[in-house]
C-alpha positions as CSV (number, residue, x, y, z in Angstrom):
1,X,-5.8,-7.8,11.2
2,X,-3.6,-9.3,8.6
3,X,-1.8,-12.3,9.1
4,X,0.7,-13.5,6.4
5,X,2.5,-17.6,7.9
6,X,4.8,-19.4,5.3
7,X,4.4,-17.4,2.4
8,X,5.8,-19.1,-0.8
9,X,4.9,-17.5,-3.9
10,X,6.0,-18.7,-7.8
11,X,5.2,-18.4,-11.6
12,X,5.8,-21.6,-12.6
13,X,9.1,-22.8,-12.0
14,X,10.5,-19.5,-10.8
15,X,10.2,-18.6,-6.6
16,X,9.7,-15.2,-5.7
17,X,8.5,-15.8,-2.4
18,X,9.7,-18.1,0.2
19,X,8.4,-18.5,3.5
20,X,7.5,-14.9,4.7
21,X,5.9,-14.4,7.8
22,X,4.4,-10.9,8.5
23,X,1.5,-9.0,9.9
24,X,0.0,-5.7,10.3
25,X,-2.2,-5.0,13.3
26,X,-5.4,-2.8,13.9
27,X,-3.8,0.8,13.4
28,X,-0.7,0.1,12.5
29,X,1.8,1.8,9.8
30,X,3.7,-1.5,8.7
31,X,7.0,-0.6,6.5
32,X,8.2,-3.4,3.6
33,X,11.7,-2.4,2.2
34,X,14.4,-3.8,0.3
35,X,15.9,-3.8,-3.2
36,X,14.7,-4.0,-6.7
37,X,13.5,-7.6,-7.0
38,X,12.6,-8.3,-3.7
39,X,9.3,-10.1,-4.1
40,X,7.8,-6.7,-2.6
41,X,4.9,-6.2,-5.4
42,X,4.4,-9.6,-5.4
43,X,3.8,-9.9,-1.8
44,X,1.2,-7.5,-2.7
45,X,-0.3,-9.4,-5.4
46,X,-0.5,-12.4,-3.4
47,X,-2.5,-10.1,-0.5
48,X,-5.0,-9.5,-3.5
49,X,-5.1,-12.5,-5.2
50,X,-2.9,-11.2,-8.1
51,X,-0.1,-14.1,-7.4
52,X,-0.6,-17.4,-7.3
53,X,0.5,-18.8,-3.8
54,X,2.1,-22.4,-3.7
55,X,2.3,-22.4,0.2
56,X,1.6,-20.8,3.2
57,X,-1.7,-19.1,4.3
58,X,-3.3,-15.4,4.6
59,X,-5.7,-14.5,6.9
60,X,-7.6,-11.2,7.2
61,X,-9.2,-11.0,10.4
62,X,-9.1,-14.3,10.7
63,X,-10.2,-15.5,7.4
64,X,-8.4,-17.4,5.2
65,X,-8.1,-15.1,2.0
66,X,-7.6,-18.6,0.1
67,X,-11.5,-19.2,0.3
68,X,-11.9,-15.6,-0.8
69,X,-12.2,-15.1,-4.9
70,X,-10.1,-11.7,-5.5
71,X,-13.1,-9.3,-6.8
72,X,-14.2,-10.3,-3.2
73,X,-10.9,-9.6,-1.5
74,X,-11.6,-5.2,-1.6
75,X,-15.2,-5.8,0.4
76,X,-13.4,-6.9,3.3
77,X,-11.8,-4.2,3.4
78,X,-8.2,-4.0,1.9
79,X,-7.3,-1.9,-0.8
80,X,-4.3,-1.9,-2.9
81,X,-2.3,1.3,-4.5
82,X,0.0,-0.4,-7.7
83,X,2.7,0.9,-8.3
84,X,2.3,3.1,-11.2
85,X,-0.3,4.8,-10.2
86,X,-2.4,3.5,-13.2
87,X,-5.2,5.3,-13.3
88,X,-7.7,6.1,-15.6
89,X,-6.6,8.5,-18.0
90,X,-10.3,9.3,-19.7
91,X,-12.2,9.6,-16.8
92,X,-12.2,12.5,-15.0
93,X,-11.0,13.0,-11.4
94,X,-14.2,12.5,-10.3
95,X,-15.3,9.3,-11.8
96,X,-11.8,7.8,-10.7
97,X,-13.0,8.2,-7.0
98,X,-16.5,6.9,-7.8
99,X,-14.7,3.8,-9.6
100,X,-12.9,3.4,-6.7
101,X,-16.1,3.6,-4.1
102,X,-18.0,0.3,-5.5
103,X,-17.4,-1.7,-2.0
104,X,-20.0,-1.8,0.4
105,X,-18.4,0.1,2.6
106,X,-17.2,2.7,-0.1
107,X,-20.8,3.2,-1.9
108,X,-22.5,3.3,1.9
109,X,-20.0,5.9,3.1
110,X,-19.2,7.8,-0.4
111,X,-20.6,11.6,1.1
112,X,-18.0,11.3,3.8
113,X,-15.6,9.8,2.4
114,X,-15.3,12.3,-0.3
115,X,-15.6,15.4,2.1
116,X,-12.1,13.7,3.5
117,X,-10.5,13.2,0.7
118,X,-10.9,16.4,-0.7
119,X,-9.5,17.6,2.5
120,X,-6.8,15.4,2.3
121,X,-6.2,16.2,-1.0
122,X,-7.5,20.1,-1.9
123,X,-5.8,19.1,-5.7
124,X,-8.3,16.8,-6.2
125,X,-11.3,18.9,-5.5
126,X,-9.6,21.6,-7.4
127,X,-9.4,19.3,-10.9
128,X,-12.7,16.9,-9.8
129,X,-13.5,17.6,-14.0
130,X,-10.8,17.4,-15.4
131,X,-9.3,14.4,-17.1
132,X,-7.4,12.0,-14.7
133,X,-4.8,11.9,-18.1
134,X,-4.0,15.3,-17.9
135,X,-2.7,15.9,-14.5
136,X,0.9,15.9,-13.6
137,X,2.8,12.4,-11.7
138,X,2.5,13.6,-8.4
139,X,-1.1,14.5,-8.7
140,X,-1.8,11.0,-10.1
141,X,-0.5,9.5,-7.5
142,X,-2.5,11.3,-4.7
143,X,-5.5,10.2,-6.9
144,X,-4.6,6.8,-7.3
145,X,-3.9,6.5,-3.2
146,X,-7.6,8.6,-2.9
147,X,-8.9,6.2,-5.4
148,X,-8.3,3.2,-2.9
149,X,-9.5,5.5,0.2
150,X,-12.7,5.9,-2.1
151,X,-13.6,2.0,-0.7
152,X,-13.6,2.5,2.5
153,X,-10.5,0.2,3.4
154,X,-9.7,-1.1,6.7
155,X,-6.5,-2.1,5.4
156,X,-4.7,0.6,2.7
157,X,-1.9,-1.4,0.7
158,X,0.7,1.2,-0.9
159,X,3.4,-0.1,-3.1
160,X,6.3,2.8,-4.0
161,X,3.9,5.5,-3.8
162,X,6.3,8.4,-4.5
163,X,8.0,6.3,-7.3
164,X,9.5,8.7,-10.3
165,X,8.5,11.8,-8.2
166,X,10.5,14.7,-7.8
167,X,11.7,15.2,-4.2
168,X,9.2,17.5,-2.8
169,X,6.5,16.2,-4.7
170,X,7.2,12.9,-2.7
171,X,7.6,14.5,0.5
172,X,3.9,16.3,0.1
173,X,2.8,12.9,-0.7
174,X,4.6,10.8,2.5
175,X,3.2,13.9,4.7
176,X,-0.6,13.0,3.3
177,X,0.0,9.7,4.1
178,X,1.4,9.8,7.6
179,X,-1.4,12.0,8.4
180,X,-4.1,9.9,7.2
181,X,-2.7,7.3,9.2
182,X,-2.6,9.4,11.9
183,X,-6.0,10.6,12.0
184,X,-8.0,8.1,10.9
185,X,-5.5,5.3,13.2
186,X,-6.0,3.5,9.3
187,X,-4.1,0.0,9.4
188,X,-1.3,0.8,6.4
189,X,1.0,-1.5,4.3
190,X,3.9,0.2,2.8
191,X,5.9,-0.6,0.5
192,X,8.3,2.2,0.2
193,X,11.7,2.8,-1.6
194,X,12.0,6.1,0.4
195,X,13.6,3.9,3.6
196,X,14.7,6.5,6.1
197,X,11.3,7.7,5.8
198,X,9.6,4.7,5.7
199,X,10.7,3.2,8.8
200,X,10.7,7.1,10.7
201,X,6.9,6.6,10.6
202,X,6.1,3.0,10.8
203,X,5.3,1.4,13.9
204,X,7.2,-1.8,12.7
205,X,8.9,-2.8,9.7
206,X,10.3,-5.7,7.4
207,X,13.2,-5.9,5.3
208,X,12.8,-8.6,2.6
209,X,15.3,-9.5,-0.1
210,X,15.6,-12.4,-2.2
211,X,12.1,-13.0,-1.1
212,X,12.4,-13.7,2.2
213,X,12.4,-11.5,5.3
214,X,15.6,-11.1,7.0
215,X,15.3,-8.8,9.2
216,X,12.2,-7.4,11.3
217,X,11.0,-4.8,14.4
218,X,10.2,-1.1,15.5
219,X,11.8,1.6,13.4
220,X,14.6,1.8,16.1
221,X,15.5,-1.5,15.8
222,X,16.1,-1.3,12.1
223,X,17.3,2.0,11.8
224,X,20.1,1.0,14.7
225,X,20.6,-2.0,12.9
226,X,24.5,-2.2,11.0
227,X,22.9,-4.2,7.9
228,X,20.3,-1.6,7.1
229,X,22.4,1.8,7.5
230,X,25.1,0.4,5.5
231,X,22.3,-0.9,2.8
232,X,19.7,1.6,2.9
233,X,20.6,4.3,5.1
234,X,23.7,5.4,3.2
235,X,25.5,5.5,6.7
């Protein structure tokens, strides 16, 4: 489904990217870790046409996201979660997942899609009118992840979703997560400071620092790997 060859990435002068190679196939639960600085977000940003690319090419089944202008990028299907969660405080939670629905697919599916996420999320449903502002970090964040179900994605992009969350809070939200995965067999690309976790659930991952990938494979093959239990594991 996505197909990342070569990846360079810079603003201006400085690199942040150089030469990643990646993908994420139909179904999948692809993890991204590594430290603070990575090039992680920006690897995003390039996906969505946020970062300018000075090499290497994206495809999304098949199509070369170059040709693609970036307001286009979300009708083919990929939405991306910012860290942040960064959404609109005014609004209600309601208009938040009708922003969020303006794709094709989003507007032609909004009924079901909203049934779902209101399953997915009985929070949401709970507060649909009341300010998006109001409600507490953790139930931001499951309305900014909703918010990019809302279109109708074939590819869901989540950078640091349970960033500045207390423990459980982030633990309700990983669970949501997985089990969207699981029962819609949604392609997923997370980026996730919670590694353990992260590559428990993922079908394959990639660890990237310095802005390039040094290490890829299943979860086993990380989590067995010496590097990544020292760095990330804590063992």
């Amino acid at each position: 489904m996505l197909e990342i060859v070569d990846l360079s990435v810079a603003y201006g002068r400085i690199a942040v990217l150089h030469g990643v190679t990646l993908s994420v196939g139909t179904g999948e639960l692809v993890a991204v870790v590594g430290p603070n600085g990575a090039g992680k977000s920006t690897l995003f940003n390039a996906i969505s046409g946020l970062a300018p690319v000075t090499s290497g090419t994206i495809r999304f089944d098949g199509r070369d996201l170059a040709d693609v202008p970036p307001a286009r990028r979300a009708h083919l299907g990929i939405a991306h979660v910012p860290e942040g969660r960064l959404v609109f405080p005014s609004l209600t939670v309601r208009e938040n997942l009708e922003v969020g629905a303006y794709t094709d697919a989003g507007r032609a599916a909004w009924g079901e899609t909203l049934e779902k996420i209101y399953t997915w999320f009985p929070v949401l449903a709970e507060r649909s009118r009341q300010a998006a502002g109001t409600l507490s970090g953790g139930e931001q964040q499951m309305l900014a992840i909703a918010r990019g179900l809302a279109s109708a994605p074939r590819l869901l992009m989540l950078d640091e979703p349970s960033m500045g969350l207390a423990p459980a809070v982030a633990d309700e939200i990983f669970e949501r997560i997985v089990a969207i995965h699981r029962e819609r067999a949604m392609s997923i690309l997370l980026v996730e400071q919670r590694v353990a976790e992260a590559l428990h659930f993922a079908d394959r991952g990639y660890v990237l620092e310095a802005g390039r990938v040094i290490l890829e494979g299943d979860h086993a093959t990380l989590s067995d790997d010496d590097r990544v239990r020292r760095a990330y594991l804590g063992m």
